[in-house]
C-alpha positions as CSV (number, residue, x, y, z in Angstrom):
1,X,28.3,4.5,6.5
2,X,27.6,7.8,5.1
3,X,25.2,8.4,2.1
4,X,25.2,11.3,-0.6
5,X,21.9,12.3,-1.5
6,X,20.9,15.0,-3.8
7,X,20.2,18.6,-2.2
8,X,16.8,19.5,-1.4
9,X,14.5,19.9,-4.9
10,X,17.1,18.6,-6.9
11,X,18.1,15.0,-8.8
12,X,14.3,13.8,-8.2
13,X,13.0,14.7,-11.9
14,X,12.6,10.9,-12.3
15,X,12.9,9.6,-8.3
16,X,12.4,5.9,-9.1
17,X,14.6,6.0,-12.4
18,X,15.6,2.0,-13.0
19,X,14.2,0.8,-9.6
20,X,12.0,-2.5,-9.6
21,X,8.6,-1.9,-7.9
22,X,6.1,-5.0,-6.8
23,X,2.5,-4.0,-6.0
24,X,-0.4,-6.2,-4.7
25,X,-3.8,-5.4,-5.4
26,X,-2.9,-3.0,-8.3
27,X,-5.7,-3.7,-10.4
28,X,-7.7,-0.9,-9.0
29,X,-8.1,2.1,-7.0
30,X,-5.4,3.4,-4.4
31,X,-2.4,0.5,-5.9
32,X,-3.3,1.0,-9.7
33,X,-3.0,4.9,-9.2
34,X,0.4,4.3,-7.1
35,X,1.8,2.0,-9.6
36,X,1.1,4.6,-12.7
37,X,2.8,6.9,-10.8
38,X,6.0,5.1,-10.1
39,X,5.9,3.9,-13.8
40,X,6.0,7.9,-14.6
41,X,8.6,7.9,-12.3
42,X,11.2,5.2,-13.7
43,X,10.0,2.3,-12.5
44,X,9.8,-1.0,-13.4
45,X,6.3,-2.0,-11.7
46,X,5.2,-5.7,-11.1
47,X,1.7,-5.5,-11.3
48,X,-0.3,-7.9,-9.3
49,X,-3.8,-8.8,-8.6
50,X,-6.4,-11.5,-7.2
51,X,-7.9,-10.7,-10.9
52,X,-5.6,-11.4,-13.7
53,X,-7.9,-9.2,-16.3
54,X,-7.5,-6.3,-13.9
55,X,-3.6,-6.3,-13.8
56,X,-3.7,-6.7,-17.5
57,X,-5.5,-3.8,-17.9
58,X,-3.3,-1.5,-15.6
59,X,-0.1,-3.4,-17.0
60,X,-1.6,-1.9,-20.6
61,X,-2.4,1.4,-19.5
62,X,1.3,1.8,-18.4
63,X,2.7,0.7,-21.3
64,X,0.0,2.2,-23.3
65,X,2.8,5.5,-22.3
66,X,5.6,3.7,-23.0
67,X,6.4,2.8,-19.7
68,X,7.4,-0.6,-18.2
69,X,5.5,-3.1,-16.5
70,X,4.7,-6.6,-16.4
71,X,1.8,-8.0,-14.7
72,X,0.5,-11.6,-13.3
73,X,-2.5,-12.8,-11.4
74,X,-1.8,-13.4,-7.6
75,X,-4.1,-13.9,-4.7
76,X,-1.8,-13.0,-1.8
77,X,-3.5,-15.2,0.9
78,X,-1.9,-17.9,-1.0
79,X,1.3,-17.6,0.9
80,X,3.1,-20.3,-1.2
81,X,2.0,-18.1,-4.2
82,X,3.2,-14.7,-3.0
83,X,6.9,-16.0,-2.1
84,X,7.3,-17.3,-5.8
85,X,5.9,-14.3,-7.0
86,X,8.3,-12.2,-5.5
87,X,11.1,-14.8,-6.1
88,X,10.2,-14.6,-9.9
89,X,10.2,-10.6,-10.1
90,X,13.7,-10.7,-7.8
91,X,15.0,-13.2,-10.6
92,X,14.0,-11.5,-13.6
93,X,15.3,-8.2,-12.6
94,X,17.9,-8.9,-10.4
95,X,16.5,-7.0,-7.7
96,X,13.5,-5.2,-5.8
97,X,13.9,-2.0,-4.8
98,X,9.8,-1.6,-3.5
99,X,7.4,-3.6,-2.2
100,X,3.5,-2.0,-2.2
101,X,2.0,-4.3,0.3
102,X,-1.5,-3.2,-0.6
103,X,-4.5,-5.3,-1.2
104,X,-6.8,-5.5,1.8
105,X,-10.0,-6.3,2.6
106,X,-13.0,-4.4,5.0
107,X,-15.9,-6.3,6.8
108,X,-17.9,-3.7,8.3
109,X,-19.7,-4.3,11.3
110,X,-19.3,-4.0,15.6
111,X,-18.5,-7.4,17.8
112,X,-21.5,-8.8,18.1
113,X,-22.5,-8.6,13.8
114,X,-18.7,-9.6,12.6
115,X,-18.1,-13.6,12.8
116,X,-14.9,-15.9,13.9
117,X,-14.6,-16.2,9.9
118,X,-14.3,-12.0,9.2
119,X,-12.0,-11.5,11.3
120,X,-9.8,-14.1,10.1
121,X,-10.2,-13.1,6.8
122,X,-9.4,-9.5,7.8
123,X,-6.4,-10.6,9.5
124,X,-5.4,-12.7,6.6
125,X,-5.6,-9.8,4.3
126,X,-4.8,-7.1,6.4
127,X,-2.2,-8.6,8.4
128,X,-0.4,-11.9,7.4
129,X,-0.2,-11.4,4.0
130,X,1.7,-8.3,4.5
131,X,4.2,-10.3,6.9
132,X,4.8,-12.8,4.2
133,X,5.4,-10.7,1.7
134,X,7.8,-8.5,3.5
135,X,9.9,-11.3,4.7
136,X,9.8,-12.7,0.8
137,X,11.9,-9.5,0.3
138,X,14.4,-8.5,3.0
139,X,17.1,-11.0,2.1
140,X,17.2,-9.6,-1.4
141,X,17.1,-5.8,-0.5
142,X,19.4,-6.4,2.2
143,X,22.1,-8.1,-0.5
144,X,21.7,-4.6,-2.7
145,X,22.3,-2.3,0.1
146,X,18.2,-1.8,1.0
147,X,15.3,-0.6,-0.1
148,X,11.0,0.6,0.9
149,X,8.3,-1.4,1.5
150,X,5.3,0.3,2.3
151,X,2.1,-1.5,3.6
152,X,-0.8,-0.1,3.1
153,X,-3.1,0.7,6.6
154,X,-5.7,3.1,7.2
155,X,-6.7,6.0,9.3
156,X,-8.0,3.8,10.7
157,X,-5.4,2.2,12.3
158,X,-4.1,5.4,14.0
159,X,-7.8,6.1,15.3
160,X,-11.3,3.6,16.2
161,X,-14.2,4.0,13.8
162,X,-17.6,2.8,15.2
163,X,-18.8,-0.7,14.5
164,X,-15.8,-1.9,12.6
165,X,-14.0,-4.2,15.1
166,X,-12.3,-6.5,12.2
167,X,-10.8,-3.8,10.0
168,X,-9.8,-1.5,12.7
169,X,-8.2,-4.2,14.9
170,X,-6.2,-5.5,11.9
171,X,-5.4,-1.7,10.5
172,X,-3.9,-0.8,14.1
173,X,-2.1,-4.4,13.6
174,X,-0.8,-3.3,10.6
175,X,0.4,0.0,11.8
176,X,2.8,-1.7,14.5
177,X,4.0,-4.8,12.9
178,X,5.4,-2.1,10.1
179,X,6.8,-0.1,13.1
180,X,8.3,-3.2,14.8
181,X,10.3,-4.0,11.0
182,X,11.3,-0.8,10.7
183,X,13.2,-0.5,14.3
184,X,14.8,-4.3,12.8
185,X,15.8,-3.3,9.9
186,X,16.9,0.3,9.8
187,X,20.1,0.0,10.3
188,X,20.6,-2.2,7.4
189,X,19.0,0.8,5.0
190,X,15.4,-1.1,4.6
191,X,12.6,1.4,5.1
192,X,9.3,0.1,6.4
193,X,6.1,2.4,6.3
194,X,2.6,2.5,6.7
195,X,0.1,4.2,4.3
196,X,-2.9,5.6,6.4
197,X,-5.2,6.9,3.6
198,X,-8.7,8.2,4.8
199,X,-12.0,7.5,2.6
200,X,-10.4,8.0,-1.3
201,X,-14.2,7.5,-3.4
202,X,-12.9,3.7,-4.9
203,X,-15.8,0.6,-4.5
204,X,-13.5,-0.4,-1.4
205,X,-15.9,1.9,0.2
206,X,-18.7,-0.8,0.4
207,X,-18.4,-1.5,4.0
208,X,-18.7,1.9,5.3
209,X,-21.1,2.6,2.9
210,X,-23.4,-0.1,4.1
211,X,-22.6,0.5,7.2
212,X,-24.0,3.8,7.4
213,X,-27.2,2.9,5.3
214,X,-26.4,4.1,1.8
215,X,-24.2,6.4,-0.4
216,X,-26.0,9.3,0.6
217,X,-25.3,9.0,4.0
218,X,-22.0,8.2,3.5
219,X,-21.5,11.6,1.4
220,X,-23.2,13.2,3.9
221,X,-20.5,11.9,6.6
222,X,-17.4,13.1,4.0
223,X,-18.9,16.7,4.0
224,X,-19.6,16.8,7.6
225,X,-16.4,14.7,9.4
226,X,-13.7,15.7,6.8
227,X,-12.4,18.8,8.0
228,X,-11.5,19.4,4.2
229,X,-15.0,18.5,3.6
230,X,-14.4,16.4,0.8
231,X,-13.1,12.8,-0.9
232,X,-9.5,12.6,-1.5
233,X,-8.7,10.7,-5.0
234,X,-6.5,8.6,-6.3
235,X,-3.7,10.8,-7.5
236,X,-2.9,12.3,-4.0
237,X,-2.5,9.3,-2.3
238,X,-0.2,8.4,-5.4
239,X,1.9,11.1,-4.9
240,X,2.5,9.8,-1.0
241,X,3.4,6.2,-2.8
242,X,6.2,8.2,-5.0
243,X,7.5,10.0,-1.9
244,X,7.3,6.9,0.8
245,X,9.0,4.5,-2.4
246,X,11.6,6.7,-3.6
247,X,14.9,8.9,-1.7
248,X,12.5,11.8,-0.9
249,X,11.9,9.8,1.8
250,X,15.2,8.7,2.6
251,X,15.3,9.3,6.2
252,X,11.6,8.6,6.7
253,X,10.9,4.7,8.5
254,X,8.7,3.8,10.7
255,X,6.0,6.4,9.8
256,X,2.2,6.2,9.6
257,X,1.2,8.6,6.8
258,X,-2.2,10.0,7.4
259,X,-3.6,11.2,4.6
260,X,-7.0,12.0,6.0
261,X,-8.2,15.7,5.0
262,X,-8.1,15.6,8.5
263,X,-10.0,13.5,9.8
264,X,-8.0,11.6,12.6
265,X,-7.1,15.0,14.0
């Protein structure tokens, strides 16, 4: 099968014109910036989140630019929940062209501190949810010819942070179930990829920040371990969302994208 895609720098204006995105966790942070940026870009956006008053609010300030979105409350450790929420968004748009795999959860802490309990929950969160979700969707973006999903990791999965057994264990999880889908499924023109953001300043910082005693110490840590010496925000993991959901990233599967400042290297 051979595939036309537009030259390099061109036919991207809008990259996601009239593709269907669906985005867990998008009430806040890293998700709500990625889903305002594929609404820019032409997409319909699903927006989804544990709490419904959140994804109302992002499903407002997208159309708030007369852009399109709808929104719905879904915990995504519910599996039953997540399939019919990606069944409803598949039947009222006919299709799904992205799946943001994103909401996650960190419990910080080394062996000994972290119970039986945190790291199932980690797993559940970090792990299983994403493996429902993406098999909710391959049957449909196979039928339309394929499509992204991306799942959300961390640096962390590419690298071992000190005393945080439960995230890093289920990040590095993350990381190689996405690769093990991609080598399944490229052939049938589904993309799978990994996010790997480093520390972006959202409250999803609480476990690092308590691990290491405090937000001062935790600024301290950005300015010293960052080889960019700073916080990366919202907007540039965003743009990595755009590219990893749309054509610019055509050829791209399989990937971990660090977006670290760094500090994996």
């Amino acid at each position: 099968m051979t595939l036309d895609f537009p030259a390099a720098g061109r036919g991207f204006a809008r990259p996601l014109a009239d593709r269907v995105a669906f985005v867990t966790g998008a009430g806040s942070g890293i998700a709500r910036a990625g889903t305002l940026a594929m609404a820019r870009c032409g997409a319909h956006v699903v927006v989804t989140d544990r709490d419904a008053t959140l994804a109302e609010a992002t499903e407002g300030a997208i159309r708030d630019e007369g852009l399109s979105a709808t929104a719905m409350q879904l915990d995504v450790t519910d599996d039953a929940a997540l399939e019919a929420a990606l069944a409803k968004a598949i039947a009222d748009h006919g299709r799904l062209d992205v799946l943001h795999s994103h909401a996650g959860l960190q419990i910080e802490g080394p062996l000994e501190a972290v119970s039986a309990d945190g790291m199932d929950a980690s797993w559940a969160l970090n792990v299983r949810a994403h493996f429902v979700a993406s098999k909710a969707v391959v049957g449909q973006m196979r039928a339309q010819g394929g499509g992204s999903i991306i799942v959300t990791a961390s640096n962390s999965g590419v690298q071992y942070d000190r005393e945080m057994i439960a995230y890093a264990t289920s990040k590095h999880a993350a990381v190689a179930m996405v690769r093990q889908m991609a080598a399944d499924y490229a052939g049938e023109n589904i993309r799978f990829n990994a996010l790997c953001p480093g520390f972006v300043d959202t409250p999803f910082n609480a476990g690092f920040e308590t691990q290491m005693g405090g937000r001062a110490a935790l600024e301290e840590y950005i300015a010293s371990n960052i080889p960019m010496g700073r916080w990366a925000t919202v907007e540039e993991i965003a743009d990595a969302i755009v590219f990893l959901a749309s054509d610019m990233s055509s050829f791209v599967t399989g990937h971990a994208l660090v977006i670290d400042g760094g500090e994996c290297i």
